[in-house]
DRENTORLUM-18957 format. One record per residue (C-alpha): residue number from 1; residue in three letters; z, y, x. Coordinates in steps of 0.2 Angstrom, whole numbers. Each point is the difference from the previous one (the first is absolute). Example, Ala and Ser with C-alpha at 12.3 -4.5 7.8 and 13.67 -1.06 7.14 Angstrom:
residues 2
[atom 1; 'ALA'; [39; -22; 62]],
[atom 2; 'SER'; [-3; 17; 6]],
END
This chain:
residues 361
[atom 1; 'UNK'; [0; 0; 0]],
[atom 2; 'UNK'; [-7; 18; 7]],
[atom 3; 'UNK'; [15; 11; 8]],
[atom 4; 'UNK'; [-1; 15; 6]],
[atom 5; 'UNK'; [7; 8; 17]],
[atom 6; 'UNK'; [18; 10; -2]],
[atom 7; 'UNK'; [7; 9; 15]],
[atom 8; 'UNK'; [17; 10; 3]],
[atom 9; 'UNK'; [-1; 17; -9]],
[atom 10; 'UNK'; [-13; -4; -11]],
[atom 11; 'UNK'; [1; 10; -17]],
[atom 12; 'UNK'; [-2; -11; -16]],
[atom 13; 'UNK'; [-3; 4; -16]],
[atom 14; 'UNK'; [5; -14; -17]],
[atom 15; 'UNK'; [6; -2; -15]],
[atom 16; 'UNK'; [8; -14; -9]],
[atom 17; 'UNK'; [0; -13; -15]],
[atom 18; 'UNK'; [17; 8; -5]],
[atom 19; 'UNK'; [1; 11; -16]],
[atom 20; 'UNK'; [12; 10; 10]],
[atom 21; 'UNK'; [-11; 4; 15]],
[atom 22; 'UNK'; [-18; 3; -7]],
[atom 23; 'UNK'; [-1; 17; 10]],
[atom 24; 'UNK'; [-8; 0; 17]],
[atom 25; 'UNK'; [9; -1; 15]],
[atom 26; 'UNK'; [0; 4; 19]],
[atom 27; 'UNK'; [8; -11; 15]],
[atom 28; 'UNK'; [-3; -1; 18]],
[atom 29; 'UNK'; [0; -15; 11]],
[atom 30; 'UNK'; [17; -2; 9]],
[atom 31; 'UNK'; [-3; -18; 7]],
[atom 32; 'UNK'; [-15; -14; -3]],
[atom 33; 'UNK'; [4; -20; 4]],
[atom 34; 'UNK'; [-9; -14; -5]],
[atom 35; 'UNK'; [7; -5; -17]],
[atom 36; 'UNK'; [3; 18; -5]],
[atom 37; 'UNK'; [1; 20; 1]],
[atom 38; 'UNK'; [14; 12; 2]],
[atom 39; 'UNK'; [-1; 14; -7]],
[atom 40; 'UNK'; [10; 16; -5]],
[atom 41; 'UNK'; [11; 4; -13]],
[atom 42; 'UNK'; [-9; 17; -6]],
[atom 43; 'UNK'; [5; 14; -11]],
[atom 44; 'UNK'; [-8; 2; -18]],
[atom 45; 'UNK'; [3; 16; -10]],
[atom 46; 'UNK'; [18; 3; 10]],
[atom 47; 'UNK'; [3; -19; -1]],
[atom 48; 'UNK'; [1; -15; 11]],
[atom 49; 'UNK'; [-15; -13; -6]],
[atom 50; 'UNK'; [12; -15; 0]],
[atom 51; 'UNK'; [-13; -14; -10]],
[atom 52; 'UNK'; [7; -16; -5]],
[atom 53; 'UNK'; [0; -15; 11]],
[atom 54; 'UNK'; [-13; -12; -7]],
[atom 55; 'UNK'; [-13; 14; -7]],
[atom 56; 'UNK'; [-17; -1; 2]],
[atom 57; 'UNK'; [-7; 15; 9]],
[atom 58; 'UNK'; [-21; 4; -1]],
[atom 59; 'UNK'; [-7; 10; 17]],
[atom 60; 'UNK'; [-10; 14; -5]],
[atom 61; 'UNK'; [-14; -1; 17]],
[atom 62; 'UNK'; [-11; 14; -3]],
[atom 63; 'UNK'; [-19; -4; -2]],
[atom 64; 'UNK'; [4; -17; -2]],
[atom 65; 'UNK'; [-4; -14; -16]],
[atom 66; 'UNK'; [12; -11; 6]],
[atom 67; 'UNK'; [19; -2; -8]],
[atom 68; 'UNK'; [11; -2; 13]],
[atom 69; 'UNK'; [18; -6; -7]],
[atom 70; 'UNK'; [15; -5; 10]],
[atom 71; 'UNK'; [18; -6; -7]],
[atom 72; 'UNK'; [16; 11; 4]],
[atom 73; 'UNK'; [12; -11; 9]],
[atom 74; 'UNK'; [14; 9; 8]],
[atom 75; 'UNK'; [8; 19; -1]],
[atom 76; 'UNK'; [14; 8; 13]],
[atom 77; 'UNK'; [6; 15; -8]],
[atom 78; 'UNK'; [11; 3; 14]],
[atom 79; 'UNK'; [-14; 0; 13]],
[atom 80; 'UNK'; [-14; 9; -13]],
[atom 81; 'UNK'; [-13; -17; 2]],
[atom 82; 'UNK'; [-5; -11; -13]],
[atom 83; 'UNK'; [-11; -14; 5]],
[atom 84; 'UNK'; [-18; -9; -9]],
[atom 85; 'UNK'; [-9; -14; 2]],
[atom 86; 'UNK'; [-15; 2; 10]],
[atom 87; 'UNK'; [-14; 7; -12]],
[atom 88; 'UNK'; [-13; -14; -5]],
[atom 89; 'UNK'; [-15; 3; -11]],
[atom 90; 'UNK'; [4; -1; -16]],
[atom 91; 'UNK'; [-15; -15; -9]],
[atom 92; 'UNK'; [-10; 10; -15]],
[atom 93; 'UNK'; [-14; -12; -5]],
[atom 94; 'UNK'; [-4; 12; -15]],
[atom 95; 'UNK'; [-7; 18; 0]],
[atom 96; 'UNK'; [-2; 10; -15]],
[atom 97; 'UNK'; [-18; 8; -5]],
[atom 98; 'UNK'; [0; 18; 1]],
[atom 99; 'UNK'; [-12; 7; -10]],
[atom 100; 'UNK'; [-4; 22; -2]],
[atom 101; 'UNK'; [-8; 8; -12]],
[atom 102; 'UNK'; [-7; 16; 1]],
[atom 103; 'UNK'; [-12; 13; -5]],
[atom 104; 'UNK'; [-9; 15; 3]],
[atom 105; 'UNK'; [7; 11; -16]],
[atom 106; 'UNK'; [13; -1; -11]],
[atom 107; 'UNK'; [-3; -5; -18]],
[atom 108; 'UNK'; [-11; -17; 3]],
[atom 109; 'UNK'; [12; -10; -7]],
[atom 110; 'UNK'; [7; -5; 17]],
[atom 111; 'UNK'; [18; -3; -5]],
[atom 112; 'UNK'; [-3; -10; -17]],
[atom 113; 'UNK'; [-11; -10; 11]],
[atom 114; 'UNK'; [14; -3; 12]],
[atom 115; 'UNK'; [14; -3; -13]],
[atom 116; 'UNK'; [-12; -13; -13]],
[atom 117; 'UNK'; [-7; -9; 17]],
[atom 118; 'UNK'; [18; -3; 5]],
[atom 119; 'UNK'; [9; -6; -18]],
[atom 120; 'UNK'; [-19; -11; 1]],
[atom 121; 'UNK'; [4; -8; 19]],
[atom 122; 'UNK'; [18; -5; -7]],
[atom 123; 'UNK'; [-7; -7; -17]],
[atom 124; 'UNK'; [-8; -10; 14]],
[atom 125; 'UNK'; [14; -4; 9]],
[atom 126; 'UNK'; [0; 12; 14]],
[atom 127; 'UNK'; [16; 5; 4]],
[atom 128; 'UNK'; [-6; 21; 0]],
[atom 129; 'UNK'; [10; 16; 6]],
[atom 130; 'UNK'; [-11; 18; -5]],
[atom 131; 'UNK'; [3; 13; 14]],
[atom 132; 'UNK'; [-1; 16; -10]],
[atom 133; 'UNK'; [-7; 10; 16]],
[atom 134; 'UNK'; [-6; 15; -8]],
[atom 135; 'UNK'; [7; 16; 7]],
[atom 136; 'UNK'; [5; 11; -15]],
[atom 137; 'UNK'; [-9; -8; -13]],
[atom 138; 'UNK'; [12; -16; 1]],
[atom 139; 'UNK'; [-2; -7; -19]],
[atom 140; 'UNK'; [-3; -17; 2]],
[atom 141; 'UNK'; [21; -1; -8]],
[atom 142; 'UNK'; [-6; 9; -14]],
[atom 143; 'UNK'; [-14; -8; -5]],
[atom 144; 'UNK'; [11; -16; 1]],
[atom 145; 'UNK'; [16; 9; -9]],
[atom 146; 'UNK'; [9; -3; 12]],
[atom 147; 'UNK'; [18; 8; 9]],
[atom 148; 'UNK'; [-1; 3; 18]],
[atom 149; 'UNK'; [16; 9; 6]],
[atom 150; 'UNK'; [-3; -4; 19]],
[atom 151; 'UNK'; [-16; 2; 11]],
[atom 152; 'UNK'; [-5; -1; 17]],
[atom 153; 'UNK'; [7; 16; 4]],
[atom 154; 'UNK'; [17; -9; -5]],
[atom 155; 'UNK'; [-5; -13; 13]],
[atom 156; 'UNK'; [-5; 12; 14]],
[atom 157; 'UNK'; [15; 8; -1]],
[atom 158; 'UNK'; [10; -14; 0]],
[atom 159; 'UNK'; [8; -2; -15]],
[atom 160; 'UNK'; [-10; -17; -5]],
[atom 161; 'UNK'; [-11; -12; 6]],
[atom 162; 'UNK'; [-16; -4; -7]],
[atom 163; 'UNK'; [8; -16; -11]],
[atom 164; 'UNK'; [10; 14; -9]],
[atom 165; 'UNK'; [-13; 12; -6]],
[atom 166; 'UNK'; [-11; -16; -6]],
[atom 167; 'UNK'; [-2; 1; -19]],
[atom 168; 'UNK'; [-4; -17; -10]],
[atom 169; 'UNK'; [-13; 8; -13]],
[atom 170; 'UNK'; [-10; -11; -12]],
[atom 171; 'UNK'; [-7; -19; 2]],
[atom 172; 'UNK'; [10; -2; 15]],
[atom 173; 'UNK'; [-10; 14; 11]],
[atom 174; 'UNK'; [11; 12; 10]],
[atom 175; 'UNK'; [-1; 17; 4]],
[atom 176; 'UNK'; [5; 7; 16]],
[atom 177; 'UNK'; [-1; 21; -4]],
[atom 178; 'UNK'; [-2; 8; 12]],
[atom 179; 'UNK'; [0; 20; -4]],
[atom 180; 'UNK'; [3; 15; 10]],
[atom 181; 'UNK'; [3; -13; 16]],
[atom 182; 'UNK'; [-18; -3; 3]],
[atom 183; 'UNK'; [-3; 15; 7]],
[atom 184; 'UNK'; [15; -3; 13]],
[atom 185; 'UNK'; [-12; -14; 6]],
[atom 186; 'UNK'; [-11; 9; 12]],
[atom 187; 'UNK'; [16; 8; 9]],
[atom 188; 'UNK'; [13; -15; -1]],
[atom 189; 'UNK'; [11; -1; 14]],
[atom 190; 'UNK'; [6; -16; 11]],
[atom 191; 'UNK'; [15; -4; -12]],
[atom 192; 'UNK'; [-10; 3; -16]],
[atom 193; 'UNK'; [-15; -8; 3]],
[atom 194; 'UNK'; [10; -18; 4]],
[atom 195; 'UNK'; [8; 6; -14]],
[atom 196; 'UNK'; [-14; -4; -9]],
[atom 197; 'UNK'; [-7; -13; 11]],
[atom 198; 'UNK'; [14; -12; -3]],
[atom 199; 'UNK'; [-1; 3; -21]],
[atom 200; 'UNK'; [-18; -7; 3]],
[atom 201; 'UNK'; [6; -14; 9]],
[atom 202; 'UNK'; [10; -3; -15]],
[atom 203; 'UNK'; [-14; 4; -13]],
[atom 204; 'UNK'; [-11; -13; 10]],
[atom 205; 'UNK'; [9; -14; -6]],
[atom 206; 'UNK'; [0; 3; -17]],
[atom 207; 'UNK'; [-16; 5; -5]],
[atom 208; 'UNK'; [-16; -8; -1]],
[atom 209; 'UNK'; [-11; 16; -2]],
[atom 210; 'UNK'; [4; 15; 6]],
[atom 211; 'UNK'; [-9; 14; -12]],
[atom 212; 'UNK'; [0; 20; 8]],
[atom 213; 'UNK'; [-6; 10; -11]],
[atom 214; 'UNK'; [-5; 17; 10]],
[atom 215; 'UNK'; [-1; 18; -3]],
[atom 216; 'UNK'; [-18; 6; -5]],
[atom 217; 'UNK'; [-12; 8; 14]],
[atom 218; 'UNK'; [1; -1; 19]],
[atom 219; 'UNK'; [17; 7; 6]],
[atom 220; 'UNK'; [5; -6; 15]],
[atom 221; 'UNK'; [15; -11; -7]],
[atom 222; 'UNK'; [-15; -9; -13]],
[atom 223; 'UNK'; [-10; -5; 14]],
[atom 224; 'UNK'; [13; -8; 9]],
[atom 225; 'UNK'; [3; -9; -14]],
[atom 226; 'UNK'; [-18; -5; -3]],
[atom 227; 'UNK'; [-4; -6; 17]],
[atom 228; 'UNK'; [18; -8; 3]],
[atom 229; 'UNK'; [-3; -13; -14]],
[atom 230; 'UNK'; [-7; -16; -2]],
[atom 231; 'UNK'; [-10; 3; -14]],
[atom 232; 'UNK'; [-6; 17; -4]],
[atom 233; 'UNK'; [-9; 5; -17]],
[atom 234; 'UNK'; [-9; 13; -3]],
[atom 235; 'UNK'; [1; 7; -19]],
[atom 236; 'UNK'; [-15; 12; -9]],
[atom 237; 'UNK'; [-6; 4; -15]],
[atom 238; 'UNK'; [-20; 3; -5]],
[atom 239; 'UNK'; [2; 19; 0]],
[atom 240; 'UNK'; [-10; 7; 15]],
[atom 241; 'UNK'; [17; 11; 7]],
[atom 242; 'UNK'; [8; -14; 0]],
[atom 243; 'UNK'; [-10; -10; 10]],
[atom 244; 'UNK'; [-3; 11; 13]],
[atom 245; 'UNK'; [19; 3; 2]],
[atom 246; 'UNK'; [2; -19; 3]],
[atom 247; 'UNK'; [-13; 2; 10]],
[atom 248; 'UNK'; [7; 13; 10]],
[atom 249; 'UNK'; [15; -11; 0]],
[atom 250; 'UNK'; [-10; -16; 8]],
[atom 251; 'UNK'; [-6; 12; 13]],
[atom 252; 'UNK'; [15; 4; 6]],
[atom 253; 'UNK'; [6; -17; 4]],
[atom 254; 'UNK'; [-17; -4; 7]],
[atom 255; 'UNK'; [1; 15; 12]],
[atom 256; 'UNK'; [22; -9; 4]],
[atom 257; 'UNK'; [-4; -17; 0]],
[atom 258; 'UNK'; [-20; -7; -3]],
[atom 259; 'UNK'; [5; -18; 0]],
[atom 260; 'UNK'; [10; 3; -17]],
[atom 261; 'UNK'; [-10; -10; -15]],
[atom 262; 'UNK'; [5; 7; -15]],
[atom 263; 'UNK'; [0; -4; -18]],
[atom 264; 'UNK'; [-8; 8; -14]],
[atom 265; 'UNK'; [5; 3; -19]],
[atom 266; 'UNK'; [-10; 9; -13]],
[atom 267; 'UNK'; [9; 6; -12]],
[atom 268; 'UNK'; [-4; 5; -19]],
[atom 269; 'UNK'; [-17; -6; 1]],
[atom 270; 'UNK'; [-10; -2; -18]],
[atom 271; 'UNK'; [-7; -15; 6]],
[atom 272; 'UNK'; [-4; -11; 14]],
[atom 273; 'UNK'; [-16; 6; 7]],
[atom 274; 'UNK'; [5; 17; 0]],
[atom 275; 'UNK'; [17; -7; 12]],
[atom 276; 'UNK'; [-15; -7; 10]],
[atom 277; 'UNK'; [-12; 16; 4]],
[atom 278; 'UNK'; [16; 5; 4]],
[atom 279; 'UNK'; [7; -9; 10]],
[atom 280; 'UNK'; [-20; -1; 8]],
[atom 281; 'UNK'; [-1; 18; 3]],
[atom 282; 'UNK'; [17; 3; 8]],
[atom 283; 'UNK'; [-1; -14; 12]],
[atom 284; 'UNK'; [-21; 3; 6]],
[atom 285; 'UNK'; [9; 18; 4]],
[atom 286; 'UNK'; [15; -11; 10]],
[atom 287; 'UNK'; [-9; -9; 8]],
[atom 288; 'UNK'; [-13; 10; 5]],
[atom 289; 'UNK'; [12; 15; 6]],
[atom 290; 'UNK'; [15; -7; 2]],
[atom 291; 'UNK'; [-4; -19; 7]],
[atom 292; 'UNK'; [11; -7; -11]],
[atom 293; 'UNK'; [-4; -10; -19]],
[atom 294; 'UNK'; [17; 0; -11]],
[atom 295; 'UNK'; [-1; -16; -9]],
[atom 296; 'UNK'; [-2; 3; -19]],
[atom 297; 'UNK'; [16; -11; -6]],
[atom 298; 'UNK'; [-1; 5; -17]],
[atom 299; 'UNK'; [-4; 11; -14]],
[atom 300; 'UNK'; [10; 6; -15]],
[atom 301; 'UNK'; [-6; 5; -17]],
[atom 302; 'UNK'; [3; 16; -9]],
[atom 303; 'UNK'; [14; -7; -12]],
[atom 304; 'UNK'; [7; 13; -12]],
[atom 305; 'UNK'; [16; -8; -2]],
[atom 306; 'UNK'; [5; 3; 18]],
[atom 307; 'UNK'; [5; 19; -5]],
[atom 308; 'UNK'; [11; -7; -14]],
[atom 309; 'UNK'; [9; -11; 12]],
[atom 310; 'UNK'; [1; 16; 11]],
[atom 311; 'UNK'; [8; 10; -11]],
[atom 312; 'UNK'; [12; -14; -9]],
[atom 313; 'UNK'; [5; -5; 20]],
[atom 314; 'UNK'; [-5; -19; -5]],
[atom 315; 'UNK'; [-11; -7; 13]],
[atom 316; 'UNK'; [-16; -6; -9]],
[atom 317; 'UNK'; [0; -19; 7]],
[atom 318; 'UNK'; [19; 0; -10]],
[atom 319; 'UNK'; [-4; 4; -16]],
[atom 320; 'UNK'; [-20; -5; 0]],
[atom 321; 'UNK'; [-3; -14; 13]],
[atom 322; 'UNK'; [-17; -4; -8]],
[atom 323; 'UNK'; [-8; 19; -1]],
[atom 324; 'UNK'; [-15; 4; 12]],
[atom 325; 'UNK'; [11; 7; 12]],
[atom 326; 'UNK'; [11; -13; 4]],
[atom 327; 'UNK'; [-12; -12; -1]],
[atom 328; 'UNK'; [-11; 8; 15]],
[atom 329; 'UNK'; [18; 4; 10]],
[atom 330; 'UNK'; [2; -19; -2]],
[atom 331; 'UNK'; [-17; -1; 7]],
[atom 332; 'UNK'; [4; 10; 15]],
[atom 333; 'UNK'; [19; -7; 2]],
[atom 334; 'UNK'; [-9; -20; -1]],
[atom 335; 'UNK'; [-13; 9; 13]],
[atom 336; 'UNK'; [14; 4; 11]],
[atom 337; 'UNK'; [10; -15; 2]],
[atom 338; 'UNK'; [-15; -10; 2]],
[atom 339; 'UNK'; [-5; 9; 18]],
[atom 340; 'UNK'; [11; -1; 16]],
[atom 341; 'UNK'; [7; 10; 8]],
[atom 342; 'UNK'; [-10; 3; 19]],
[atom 343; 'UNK'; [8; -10; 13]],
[atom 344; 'UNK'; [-10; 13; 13]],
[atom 345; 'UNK'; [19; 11; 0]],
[atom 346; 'UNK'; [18; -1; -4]],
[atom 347; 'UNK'; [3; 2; -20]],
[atom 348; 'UNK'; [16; -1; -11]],
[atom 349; 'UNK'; [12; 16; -5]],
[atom 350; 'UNK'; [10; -1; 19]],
[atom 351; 'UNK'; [-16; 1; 7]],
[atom 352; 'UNK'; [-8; 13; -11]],
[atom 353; 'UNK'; [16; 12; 2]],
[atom 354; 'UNK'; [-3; -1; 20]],
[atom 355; 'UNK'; [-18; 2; -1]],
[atom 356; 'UNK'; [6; 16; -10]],
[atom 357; 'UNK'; [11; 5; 12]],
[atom 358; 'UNK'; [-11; -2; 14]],
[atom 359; 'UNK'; [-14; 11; -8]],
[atom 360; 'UNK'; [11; 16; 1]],
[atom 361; 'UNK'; [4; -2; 20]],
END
């Protein structure tokens, strides 16, 4: 099993397993032997950290996927060192698929997209968590009625970890809001981003399908979600300003990042062949300016109903599994499980949130 090289005066950052230590923490190396590390007894908040012998403690290693765990075996109080079992590599055979939606303006239909696909994948039986990721405009907790007293910026700040902000919304799906917080992203320090780092690491164990659903256009905080993702889908609808604004959107990622292959997703189309010379027309422009051919995953109808869900905050798939529009978002969630994830680069949420990370050094 993979270990890592410690050495005497090494700073560490971890957390642990314990509901009474979720923060994160600092330590430095006092002594390494074979079977374990010695480490000092530091100050948190005014207070000695004195954990529980027999806790399980996660190393946060920065630009890492790997979980690094050790087991806290000893403490001496009287000499300020508590000890650990050397850090091993902790096994995760599973990774979650972290799928980003985006587009290039707001009013497409984005976040009912996001929130019906979701409640679809878990009628499935994904285990889903929705990412409301839009700065600002976060309303995927009203749409699905729903009370969310903490956020990220609860987390950033300490208060939480990601497990407490989670909301169970309806057919199972989970919703992690994420507020005013998101914006904190693109300047995070050390100690908030493994904040956030080891919620994920939580997060991957218990979800199947990882839904972000982005603010609209191309701030810098959207394109690092986009292109951090496993899946990225691209959602339009037929009006002419709105395809150039997606456009405008999948030139952006081009111009970071050419080998990205997006998804695309017509929405509140009259009929299939006019999602087609759509589709046609935006990708012979991709391709022929851009070098890169969005994928058409989908298309959705003009449904009327889907403003009557709006306004009533009833997701369309909950009350009206069998109208035109869920029926096509079942097309696209069946489409979506059925393709793998690329093997070419590292995927799942602990990966995702370092590939974030690393896109803002």
């Amino acid at each position: 099993m993979e270990r890592l090289h410690f050495y005497i005066g090494q700073r560490l950052n971890f957390t642990t397993d314990s509901e009474l230590f979720h923060d994160i923490y600092s330590t430095e190396v006092k002594e390494v032997f074979p079977d374990r590390l010695e480490l000092a007894i530091s100050l948190h908040k005014g207070y000695l950290l004195l954990i529980p012998i027999g806790t399980v403690v996660r190393w946060l290693i920065p630009d890492s996927n790997l979980v690094l765990i050790s087991r806290v075996i000893s403490r001496l109080p009287a000499k300020q060192t508590w000890s650990v079992s050397i850090p091993v590599v902790k096994r995760q055979e599973r990774r979650s698929r972290v799928i980003a939606i985006g587009s290039g303006k707001g009013g497409v239909g984005k976040t009912t997209l996001a929130i019906n696909l979701s409640l679809i994948l878990s009628s499935l039986g994904k285990r889903v968590i929705i990412f409301d990721a839009d700065i600002g405009m976060a309303n995927v907790e009203v749409l699905l009625r729903l009370n969310t007293p903490l956020n990220l910026t609860n987390v950033l700040k300490g208060e939480c970890n990601l497990r407490d902000i989670l909301t169970p919304g309806p057919l199972g799906i989970k919703l992690l809001p994420g507020s005013s917080g998101i914006s904190s992203f693109t300047n995070l320090n050390a100690i908030q981003f493994n904040r956030i780092i080891s919620g994920f690491a939580d997060l991957e164990e218990e979800c199947d399908i990882f839904i972000i659903d982005t603010g609209a256009g191309i701030s810098e905080v959207v394109l690092k979600f986009l292109e951090a993702a496993d899946d990225l889908l691209l959602v339009t609808n037929t009006e002419p300003h709105a395809m150039m604004d997606t456009y405008a959107l999948a030139k952006a990622l081009a111009f970071r990042n050419p080998d990205l292959k997006p998804f695309l997703i017509i929405n509140r189309c009259e009929n299939e062949n006019e999602a087609l010379k759509c589709s046609q027309t935006f990708n012979k422009a991709a391709l022929k300016f851009l070098k890169v051919q969005p994928e058409l995953l989908g298309w959705i109808y003009d449904d009327k109903k889907v403003p009557k869900s709006l306004k009533n905050q009833k997701p369309l798939f909950i009350t009206e599994p069998h109208s035109d529009y869920s029926l096509q978002v079942l097309y696209i969630a069946n489409k979506l499980i059925g393709k793998k994830v690329s093997a070419e680069r590292p995927s799942g949420i602990v990966s995702f949130i370092n590939k974030f990370k690393r896109n803002f050094g």
